[in-house]
VEXTORBA-652918 format. One record per atom (N, C-alpha, C, O, CB): residue in three letters; x, y, z. Coordinates in steps of 0.1 Angstrom, whole numbers, plus 2048, in hexadecimal, padded with zeros to 3 digits. Glycine has a CB too. Layout:
N
ALAXYZ/...
This chain:
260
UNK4DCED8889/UNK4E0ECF87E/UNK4E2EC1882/UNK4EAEBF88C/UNK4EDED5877/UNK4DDEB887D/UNK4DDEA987C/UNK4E3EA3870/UNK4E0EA6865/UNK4D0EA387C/UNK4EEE98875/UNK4F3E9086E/UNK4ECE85865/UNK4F1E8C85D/UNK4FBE8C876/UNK4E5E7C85F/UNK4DEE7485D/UNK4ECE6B854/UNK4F5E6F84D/UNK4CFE79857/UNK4E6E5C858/UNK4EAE50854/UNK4E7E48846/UNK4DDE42849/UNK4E6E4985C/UNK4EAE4683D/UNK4E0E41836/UNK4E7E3382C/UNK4F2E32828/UNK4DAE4F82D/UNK4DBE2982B/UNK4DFE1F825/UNK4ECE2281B/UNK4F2E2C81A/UNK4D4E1A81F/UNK4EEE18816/UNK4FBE1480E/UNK4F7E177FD/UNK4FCE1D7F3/UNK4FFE02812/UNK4E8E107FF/UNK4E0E167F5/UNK4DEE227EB/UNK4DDE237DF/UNK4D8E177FA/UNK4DFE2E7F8/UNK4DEE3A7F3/UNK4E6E417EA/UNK4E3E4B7E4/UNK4DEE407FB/UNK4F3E367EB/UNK500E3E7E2/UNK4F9E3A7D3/UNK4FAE437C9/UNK512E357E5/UNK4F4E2D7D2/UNK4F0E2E7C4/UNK4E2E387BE/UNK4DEE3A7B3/UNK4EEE1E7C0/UNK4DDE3A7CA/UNK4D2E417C6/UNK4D5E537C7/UNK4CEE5C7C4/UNK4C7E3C7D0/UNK4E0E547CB/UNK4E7E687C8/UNK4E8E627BF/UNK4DDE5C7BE/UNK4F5E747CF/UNK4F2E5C7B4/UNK4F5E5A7A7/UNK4E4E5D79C/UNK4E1E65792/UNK4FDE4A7A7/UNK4DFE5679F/UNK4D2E53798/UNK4C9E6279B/UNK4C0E66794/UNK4C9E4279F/UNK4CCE687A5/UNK4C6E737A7/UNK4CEE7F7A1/UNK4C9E8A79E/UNK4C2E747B5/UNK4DBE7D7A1/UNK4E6E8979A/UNK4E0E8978C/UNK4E0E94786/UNK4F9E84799/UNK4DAE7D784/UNK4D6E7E776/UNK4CDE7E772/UNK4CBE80766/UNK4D8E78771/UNK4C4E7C77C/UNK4B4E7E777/UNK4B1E9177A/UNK4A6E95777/UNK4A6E71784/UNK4B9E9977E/UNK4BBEA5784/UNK4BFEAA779/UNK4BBEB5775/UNK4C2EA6790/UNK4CAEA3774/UNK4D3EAD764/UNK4C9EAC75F/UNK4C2EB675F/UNK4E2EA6758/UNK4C5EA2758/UNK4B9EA374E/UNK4ABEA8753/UNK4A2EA374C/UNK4B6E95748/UNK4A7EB075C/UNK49DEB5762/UNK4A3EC7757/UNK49DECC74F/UNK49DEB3777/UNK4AFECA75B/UNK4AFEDB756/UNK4C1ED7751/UNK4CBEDE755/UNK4ACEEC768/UNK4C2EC9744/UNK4CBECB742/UNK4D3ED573B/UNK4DEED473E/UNK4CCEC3740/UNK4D0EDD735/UNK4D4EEB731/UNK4DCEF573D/UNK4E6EFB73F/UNK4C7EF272C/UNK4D0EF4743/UNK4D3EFF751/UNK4E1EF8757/UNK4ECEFE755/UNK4C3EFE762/UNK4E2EED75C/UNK4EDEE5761/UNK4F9EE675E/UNK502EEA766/UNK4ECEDC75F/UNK4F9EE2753/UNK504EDF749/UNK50AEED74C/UNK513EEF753/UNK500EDB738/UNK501EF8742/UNK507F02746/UNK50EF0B74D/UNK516F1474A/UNK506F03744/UNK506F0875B/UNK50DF09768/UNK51BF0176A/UNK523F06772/UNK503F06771/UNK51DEF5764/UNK52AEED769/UNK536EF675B/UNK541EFA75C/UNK527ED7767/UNK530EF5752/UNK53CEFF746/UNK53FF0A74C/UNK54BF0D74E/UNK536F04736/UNK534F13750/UNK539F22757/UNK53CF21762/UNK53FF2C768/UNK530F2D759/UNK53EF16769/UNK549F0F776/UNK555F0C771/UNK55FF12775/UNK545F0277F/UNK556F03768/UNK564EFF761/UNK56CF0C75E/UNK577F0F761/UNK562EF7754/UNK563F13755/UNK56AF23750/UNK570F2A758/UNK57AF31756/UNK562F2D74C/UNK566F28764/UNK568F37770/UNK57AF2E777/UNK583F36779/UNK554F38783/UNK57CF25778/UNK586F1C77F/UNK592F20774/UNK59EF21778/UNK581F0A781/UNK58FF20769/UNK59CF1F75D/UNK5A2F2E75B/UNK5ADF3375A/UNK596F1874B/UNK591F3475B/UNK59BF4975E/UNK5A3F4A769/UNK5AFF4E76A/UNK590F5A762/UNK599F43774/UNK5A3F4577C/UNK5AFF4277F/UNK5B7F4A784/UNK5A1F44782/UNK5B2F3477C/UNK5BBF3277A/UNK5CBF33771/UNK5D5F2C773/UNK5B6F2E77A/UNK5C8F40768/UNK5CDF4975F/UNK5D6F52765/UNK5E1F57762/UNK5C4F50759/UNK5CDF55772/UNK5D3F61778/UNK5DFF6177B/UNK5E2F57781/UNK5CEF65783/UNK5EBF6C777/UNK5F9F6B779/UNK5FEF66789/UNK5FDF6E792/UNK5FFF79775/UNK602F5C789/UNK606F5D79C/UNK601F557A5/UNK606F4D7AC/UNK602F677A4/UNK5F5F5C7A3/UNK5EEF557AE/UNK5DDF4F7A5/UNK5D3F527AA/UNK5EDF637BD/UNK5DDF4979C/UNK5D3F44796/UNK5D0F3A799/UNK5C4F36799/UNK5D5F4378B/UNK5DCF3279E/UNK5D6F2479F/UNK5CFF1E7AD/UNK5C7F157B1/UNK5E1F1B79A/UNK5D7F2B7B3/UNK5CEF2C7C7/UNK5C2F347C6/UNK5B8F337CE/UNK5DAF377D5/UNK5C4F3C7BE/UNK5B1F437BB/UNK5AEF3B7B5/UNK5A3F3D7BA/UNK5ADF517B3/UNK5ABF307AC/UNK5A0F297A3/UNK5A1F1D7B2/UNK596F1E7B7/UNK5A5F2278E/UNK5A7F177B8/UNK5A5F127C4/UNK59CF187CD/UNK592F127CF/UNK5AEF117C9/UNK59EF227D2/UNK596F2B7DE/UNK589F2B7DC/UNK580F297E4/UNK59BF3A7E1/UNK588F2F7D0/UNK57AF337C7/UNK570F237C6/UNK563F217C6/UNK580F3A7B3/UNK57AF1B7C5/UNK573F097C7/UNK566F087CF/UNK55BF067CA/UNK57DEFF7D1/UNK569F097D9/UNK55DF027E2/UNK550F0E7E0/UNK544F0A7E0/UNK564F007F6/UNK554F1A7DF/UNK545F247DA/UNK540F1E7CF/UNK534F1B7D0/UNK547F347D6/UNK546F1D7C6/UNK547F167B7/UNK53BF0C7BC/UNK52FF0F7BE/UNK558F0D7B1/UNK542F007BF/UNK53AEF47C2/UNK530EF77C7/UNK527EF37C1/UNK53EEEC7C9/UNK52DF007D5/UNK522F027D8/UNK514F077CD/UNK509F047CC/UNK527F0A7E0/UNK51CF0F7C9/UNK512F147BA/UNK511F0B7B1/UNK50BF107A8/UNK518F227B1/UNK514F027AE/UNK50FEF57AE/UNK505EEF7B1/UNK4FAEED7AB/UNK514EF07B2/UNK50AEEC7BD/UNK4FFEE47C3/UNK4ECEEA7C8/UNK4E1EE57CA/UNK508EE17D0/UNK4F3EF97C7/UNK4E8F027C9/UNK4DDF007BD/UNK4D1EFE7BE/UNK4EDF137CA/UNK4E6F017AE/UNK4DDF027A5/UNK4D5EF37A0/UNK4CCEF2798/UNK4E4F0979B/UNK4DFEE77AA/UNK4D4EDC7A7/UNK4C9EDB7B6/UNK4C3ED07B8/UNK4DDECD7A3/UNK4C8EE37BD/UNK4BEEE27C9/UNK4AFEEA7BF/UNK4A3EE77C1/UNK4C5EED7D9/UNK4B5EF37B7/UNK4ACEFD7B3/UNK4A4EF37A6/UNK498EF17A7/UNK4B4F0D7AF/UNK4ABEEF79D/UNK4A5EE1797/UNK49EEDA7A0/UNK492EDC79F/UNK4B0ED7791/UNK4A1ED57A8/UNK49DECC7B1/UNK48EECE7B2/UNK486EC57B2/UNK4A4ECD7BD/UNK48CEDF7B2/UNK47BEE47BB/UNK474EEB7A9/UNK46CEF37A6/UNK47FEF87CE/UNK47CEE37A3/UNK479EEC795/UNK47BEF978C/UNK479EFC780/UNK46FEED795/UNK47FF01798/UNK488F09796/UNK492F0A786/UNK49AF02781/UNK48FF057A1/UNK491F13783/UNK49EF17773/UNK4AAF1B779/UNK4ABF2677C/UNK49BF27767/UNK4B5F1177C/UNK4C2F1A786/UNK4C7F26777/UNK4C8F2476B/UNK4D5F0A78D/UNK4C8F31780/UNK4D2F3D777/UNK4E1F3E77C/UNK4E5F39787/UNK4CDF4D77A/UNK4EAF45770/UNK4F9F42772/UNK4F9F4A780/UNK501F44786/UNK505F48765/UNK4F3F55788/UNK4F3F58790/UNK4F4F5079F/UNK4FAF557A9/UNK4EDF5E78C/UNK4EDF4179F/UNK4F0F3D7A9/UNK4F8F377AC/UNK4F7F2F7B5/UNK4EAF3A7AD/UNK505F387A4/UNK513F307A3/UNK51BF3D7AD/UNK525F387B4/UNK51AF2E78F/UNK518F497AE/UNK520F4F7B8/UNK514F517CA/UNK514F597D3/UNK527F607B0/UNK50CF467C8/UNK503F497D3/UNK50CF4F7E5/UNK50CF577EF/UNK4FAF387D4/UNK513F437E0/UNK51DF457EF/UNK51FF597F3/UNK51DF5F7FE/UNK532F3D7E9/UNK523F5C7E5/UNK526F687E8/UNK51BF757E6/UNK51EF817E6/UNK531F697E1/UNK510F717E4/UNK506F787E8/UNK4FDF737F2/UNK4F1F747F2/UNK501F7A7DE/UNK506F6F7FC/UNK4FAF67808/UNK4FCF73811/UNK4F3F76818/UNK4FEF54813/UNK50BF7D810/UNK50CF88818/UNK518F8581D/UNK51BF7981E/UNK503F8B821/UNK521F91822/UNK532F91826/UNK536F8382D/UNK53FF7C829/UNK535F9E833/UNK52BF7F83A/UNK530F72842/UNK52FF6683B/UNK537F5D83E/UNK529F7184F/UNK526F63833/UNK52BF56828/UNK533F58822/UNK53BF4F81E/UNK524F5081F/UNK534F6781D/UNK540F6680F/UNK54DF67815/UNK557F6580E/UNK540F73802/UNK54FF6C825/UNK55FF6882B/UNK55FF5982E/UNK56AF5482D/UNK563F7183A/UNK554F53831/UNK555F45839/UNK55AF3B82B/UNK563F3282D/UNK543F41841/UNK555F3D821/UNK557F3880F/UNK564F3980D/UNK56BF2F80B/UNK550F43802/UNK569F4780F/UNK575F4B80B/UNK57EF45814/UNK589F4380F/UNK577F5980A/UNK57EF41820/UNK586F3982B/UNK585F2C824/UNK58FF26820/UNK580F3883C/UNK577F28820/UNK57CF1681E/UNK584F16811/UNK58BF0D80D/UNK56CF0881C/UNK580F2280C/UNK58BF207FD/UNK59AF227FC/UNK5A3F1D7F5/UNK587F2A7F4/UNK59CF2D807/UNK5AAF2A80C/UNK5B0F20811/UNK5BBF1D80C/UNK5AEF30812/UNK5ACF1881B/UNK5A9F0981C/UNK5AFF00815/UNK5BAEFA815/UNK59DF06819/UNK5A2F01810/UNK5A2EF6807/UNK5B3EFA7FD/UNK5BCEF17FC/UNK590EF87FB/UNK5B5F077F8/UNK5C1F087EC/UNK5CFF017F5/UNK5D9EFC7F0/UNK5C4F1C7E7/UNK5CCF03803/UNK5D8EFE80D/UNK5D9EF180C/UNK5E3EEA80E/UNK5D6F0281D/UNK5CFEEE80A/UNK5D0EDB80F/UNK5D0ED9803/UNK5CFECC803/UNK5C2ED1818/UNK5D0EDD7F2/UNK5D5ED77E5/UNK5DDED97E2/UNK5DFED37D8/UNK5D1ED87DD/UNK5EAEE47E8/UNK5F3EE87EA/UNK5FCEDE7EF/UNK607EDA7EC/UNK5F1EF27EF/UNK5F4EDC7FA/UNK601ED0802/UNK602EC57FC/UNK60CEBF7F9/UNK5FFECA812/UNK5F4EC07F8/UNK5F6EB07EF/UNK5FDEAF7E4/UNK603EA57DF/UNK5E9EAA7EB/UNK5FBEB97DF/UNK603EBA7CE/UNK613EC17D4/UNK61BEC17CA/UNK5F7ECA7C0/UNK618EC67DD/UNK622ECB7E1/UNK62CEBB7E7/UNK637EB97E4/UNK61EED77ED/UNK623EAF7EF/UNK629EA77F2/UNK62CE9C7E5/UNK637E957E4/UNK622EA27FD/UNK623E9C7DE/UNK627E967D2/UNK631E9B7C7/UNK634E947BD/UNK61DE957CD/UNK636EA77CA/UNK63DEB17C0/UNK64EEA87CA/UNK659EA67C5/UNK636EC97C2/UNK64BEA67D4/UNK655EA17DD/UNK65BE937DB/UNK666E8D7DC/UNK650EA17EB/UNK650E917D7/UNK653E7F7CF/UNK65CE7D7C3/UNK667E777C3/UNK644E787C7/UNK656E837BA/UNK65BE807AC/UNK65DE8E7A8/UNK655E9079F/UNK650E777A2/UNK663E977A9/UNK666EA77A9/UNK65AEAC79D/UNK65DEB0791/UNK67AEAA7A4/UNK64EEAB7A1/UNK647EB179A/UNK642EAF78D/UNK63AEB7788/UNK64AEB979B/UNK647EA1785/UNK640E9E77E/UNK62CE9A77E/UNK623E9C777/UNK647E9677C/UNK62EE97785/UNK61FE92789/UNK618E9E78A/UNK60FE9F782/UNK61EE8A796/UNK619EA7791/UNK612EB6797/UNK610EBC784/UNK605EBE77D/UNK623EC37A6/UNK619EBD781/UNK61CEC2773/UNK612EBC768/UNK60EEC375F/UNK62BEBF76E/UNK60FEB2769/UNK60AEA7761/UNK5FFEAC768/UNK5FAEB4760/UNK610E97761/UNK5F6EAB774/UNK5ECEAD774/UNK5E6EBB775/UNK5DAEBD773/UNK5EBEA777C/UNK5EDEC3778/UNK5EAED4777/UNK5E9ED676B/UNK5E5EE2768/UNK5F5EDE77D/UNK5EDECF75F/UNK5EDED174E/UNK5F7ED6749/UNK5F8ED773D/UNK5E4EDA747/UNK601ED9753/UNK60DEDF74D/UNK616ED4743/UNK620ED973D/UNK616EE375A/UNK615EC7740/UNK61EEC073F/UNK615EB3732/UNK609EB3737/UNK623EBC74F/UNK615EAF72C/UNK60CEA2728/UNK611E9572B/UNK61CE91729/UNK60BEA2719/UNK608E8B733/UNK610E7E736/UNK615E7C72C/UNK612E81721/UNK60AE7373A/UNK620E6F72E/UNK624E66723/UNK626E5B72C/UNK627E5B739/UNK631E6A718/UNK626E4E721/UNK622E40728/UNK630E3E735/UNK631E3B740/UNK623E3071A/UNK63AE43729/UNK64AE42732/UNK646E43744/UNK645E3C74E/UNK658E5472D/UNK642E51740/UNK643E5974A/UNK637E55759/UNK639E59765/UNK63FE67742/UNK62FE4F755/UNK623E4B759/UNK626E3D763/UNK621E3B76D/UNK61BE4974C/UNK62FE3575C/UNK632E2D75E/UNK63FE2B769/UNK644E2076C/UNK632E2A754/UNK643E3676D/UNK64EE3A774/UNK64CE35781/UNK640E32781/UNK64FE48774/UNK64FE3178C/UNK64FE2E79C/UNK64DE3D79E/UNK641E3F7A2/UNK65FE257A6/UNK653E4779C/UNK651E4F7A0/UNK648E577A4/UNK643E5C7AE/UNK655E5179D/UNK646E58795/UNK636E5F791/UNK62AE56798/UNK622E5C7A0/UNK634E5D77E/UNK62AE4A795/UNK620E4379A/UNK61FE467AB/UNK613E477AF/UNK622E34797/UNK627E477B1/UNK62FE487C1/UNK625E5B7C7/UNK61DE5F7D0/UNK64AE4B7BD/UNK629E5F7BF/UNK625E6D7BC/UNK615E6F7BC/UNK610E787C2/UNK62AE717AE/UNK60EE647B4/UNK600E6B7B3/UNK5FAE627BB/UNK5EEE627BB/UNK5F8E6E7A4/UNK5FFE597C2/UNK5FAE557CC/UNK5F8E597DA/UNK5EEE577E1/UNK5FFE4E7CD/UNK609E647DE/UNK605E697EA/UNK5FAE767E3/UNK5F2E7A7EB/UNK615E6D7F5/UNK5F8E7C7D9/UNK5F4E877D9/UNK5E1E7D7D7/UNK5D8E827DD/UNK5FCE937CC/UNK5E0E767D3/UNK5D3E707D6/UNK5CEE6C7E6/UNK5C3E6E7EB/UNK5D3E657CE/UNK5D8E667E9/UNK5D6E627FC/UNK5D2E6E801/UNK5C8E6F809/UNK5E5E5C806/UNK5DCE7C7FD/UNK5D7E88803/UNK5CBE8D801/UNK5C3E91809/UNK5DEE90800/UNK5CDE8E7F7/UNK5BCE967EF/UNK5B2E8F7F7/UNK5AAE957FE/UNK5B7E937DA/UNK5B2E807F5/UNK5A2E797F9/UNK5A1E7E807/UNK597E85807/UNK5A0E657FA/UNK5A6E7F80F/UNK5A2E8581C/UNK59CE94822/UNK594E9782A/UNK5ACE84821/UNK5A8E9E815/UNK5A0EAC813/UNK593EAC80D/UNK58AEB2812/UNK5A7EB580B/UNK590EA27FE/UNK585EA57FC/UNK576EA2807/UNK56BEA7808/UNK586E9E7F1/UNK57EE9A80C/UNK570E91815/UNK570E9D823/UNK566E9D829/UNK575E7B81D/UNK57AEA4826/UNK575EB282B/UNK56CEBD828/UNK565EC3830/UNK57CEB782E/UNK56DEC0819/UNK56AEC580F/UNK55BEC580B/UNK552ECE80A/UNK571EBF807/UNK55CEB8809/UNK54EEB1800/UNK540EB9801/UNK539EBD7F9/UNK549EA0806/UNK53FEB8815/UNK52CEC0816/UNK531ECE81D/UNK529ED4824/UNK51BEB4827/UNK541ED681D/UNK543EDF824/UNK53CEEE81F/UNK53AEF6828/UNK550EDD826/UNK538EF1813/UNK537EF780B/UNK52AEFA80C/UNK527F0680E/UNK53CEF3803/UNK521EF480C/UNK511EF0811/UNK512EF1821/UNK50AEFA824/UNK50CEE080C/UNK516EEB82A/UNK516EF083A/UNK517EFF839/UNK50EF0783C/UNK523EEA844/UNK520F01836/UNK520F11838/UNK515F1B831/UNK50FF24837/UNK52DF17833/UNK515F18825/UNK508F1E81F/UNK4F8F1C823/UNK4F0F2481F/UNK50AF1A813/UNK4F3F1082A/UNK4E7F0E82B/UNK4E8F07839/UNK4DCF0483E/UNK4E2F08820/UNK4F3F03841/UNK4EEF08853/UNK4F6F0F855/UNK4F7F11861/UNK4EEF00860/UNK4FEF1684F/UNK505F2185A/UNK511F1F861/UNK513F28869/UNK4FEF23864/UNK519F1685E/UNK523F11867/UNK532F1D861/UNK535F24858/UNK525EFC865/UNK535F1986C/UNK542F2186C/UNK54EF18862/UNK54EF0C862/UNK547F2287E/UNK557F1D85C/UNK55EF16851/UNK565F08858/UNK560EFD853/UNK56AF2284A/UNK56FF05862/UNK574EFB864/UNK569EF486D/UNK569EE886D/UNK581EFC869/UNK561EF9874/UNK554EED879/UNK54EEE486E/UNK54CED786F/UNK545EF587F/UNK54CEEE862/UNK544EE6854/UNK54EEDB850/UNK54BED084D/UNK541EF1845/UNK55AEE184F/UNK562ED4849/UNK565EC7857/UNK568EBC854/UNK576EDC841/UNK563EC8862/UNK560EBE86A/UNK558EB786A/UNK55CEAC86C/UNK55EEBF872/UNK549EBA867/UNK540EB4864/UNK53CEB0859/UNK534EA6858/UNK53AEB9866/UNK542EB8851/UNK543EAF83D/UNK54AEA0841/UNK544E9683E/UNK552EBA82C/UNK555E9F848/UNK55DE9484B/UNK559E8B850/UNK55CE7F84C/UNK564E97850/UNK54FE8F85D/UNK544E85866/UNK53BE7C85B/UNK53AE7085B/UNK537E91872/UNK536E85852/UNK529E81848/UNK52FE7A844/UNK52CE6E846/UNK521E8A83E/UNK53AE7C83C/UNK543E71835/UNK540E65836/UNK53AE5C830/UNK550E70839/UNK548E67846/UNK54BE5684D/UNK53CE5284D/UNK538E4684D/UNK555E55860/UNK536E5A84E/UNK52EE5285C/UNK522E4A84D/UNK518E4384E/UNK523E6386D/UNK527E4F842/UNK51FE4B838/UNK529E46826/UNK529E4881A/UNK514E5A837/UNK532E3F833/UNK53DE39827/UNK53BE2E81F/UNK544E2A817/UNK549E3482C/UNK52FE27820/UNK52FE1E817/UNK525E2080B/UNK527E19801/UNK52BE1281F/UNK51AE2C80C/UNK514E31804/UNK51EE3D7FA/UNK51CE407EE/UNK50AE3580D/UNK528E42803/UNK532E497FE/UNK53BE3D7F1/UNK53FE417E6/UNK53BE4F80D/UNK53CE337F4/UNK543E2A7ED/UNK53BE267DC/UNK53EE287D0/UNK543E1C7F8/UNK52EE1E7E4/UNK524E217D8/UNK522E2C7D1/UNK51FE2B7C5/UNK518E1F7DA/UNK522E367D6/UNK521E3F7CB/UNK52DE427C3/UNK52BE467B8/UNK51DE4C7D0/UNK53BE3F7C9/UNK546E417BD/UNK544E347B9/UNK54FE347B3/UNK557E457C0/UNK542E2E7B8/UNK546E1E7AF/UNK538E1D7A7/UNK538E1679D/UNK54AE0D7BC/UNK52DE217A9/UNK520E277A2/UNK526E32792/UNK524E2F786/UNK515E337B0/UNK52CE3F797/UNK532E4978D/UNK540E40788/UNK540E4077C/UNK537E5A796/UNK545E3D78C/UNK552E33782/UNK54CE27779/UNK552E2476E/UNK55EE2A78D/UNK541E2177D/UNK53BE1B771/UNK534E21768/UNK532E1D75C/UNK534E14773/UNK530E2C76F/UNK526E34764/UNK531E3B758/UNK52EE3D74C/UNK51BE4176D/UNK53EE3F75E/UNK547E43756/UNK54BE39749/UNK54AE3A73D/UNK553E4575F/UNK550E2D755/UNK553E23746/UNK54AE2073F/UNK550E20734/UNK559E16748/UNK53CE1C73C/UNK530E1973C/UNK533E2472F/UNK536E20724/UNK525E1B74A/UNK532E33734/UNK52FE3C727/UNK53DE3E71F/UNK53BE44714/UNK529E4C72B/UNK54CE3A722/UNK554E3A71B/UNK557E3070C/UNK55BE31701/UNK55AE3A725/UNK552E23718/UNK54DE1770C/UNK541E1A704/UNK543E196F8/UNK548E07714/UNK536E1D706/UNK52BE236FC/UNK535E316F4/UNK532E326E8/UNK51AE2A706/UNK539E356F6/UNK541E406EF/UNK54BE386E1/UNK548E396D5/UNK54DE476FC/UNK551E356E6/UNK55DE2B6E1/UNK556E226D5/UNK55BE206CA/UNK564E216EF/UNK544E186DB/UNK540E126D2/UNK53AE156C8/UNK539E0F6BE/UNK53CE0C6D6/UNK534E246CD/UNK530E2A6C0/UNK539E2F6B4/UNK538E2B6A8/UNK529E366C3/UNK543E386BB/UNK54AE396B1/UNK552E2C6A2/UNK555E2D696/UNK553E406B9/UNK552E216AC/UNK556E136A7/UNK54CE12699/UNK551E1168E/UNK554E056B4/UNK53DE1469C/UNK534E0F697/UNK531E1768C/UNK52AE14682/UNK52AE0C69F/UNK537E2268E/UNK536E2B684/UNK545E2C677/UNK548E3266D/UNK534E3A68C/UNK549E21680/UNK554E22674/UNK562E2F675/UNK56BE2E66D/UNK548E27666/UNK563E3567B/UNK565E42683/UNK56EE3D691/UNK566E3A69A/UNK554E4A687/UNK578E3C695/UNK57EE3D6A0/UNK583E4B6A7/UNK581E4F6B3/UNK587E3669E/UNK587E4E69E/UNK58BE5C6A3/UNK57DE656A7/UNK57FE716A9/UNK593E65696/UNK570E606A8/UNK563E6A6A8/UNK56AE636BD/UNK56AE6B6C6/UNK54CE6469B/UNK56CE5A6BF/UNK56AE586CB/UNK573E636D4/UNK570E666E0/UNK56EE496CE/UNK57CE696CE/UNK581E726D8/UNK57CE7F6D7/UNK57DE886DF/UNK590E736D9/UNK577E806CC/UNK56DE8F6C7/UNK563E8E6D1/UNK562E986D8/UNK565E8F6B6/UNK559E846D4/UNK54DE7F6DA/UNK551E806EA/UNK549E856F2/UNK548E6E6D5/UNK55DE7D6EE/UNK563E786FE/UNK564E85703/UNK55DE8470D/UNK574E6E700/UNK567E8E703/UNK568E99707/UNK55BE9F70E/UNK559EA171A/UNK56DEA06FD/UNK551EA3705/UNK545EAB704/UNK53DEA070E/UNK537EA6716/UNK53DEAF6F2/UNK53DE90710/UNK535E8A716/UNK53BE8C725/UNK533E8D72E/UNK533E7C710/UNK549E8C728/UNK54FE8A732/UNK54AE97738/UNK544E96743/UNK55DE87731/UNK54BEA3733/UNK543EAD737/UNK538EB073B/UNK536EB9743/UNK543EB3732/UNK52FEA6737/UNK51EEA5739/UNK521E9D748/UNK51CEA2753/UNK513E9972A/UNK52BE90748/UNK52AE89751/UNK52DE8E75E/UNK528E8A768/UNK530E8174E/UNK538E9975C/UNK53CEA0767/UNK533EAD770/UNK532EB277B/UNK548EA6762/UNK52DEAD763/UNK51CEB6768/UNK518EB1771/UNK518EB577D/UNK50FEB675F/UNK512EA576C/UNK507E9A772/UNK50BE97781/UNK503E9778A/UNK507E8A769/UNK51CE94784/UNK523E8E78E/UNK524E9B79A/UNK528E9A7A6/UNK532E88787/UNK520EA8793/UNK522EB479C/UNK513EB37A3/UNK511EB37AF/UNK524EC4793/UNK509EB1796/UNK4FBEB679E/UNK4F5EAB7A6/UNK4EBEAE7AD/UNK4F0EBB793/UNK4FDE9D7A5/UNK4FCE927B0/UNK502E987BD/UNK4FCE957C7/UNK503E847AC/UNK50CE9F7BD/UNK512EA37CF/UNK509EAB7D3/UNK50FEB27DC/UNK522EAB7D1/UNK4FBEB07D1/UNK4F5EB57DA/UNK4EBEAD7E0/UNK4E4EB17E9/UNK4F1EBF7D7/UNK4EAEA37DC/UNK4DDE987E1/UNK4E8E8F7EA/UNK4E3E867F0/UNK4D2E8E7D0/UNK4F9E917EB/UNK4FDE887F5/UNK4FDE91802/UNK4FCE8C80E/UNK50BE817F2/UNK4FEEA47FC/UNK4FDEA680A/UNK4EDEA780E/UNK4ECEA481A/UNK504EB380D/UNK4E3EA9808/UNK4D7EA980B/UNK4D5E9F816/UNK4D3EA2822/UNK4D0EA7800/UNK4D5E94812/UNK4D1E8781C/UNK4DDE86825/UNK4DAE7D82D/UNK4CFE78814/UNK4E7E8B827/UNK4F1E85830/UNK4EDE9083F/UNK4F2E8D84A/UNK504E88828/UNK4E5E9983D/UNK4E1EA7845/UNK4D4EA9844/UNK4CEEA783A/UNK4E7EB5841/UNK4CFEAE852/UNK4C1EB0854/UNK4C1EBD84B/UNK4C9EC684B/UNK4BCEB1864/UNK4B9EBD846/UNK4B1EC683B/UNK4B1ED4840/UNK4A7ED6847/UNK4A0EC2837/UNK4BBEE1840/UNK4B5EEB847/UNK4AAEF3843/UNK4A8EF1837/UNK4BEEF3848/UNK4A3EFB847/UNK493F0084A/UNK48EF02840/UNK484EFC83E/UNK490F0C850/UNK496F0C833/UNK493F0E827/UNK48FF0081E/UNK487F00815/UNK49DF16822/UNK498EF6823/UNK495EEA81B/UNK48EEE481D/UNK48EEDC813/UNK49CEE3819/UNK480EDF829/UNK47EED682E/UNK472ED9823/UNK46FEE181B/UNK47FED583E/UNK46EECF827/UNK45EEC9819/UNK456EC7825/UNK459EC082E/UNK45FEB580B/UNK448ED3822/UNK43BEC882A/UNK437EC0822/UNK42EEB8825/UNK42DECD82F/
């Protein structure tokens, strides 16, 4: 396995490739990211321990993701079936999966646990859905104090995270080697990493303001929060099936993937 470098460039061009990809089998997609959202919210149901299983289950999740935009990619029709690929690769991916998902539930545990330390858990509450902001509340040192350390935390797990899910599934690595090397790719490709979020935050505001202006134009304000929902959903599609073209290029292509 090879690391590869790549322009700064590239970050705007995963964005532009996350969307020319939705709209290749946007049906297929989409619906793979709703029956991801779904599969995360049953789980999340579960008495107890729901909210550490819809975590654990994450990074397979994503992977089946990313699987079903590789399969677009070659023209391929992705089926809801390759959203549990991880766990039909055979016992040693689906323990190595289930490690980064325990993982992973440990390290969102601690960030949202140190922030629960800040401001005694308003913030955690507010973002787990238990709670609805209000401006008061929002506005608090506290609160603000709060989703800061739990953001400082997160950005570092995610960026372990990000290509770990894919290492394991398509070279083979062992669960904490993959998240070493998701981390390496990171850095070693942070400025393309940069463009590509500040690429998806315009494209956000970009479609929030077209949202907002239509409804204006129609005379209709209230159509803008009817409309904001269902697009943000599309958008979050689009923003899934772009993270496989960052790990694509960040890693030499393993065997199955390579193009003559």
């Amino acid at each position: 396995m090879k690391l590869n470098i790549v322009p700064a460039r590239t970050g705007a061009l995963w964005v532009k490739l996350g969307i020319k990809t939705f709209f290749k089998q946007p049906l297929a997609l989409a619906g793979l990211f709703f029956i991801f959202m779904a599969t995360m919210t049953v789980a999340s149901l579960v008495p107890v321990i729901g909210f550490v299983l819809a975590m654990t289950l994450l990074p397979a999740a994503t992977l089946g993701l990313m699987a079903g935009t590789r399969e677009a990619t070659q023209g391929r029709f992705p089926m809801p079936a390759i959203l549990v690929a991880a766990f039909r690769a055979g016992k040693q991916e689906a323990g190595a999966m289930l490690t980064l998902g325990a993982l992973y539930a440990v390290g969102f545990l601690v960030a949202m646990g140190a922030s629960w330390l800040v401001d005694g858990g308003d913030f955690a509450r507010v973002y787990l859905g238990g709670n609805s902001p209000t401006r008061e509340m929002m506005m608090e040192s506290d609160f603000q104090a709060a989703m800061w350390v739990f953001i400082s935390l997160h950005l570092p797990l995610s960026l372990l995270f990000w290509h770990a899910p894919a290492l394991v599934h398509w070279h083979g690595l062992p669960p904490v080697k993959s998240l070493f090397f998701s981390l390496v790719a990171c850095f070693r490709n942070f400025w393309a990493f940069v463009i590509f979020g500040l690429m998806w935050m315009g494209v956000l505001v970009l479609m929030v303001l077209a949202v907002t202006l239509v409804a204006s134009l129609l005379g209709s304000p209230g159509l803008a929060g009817d409309l904001l929902f269902p697009v943000l959903m599309l958008m979050a599609s689009m923003f899934f099936t772009s993270l496989y073209f960052t790990f694509r290029d960040s890693f030499e292509a393993p065997p199955e993937e390579e193009v003559s």
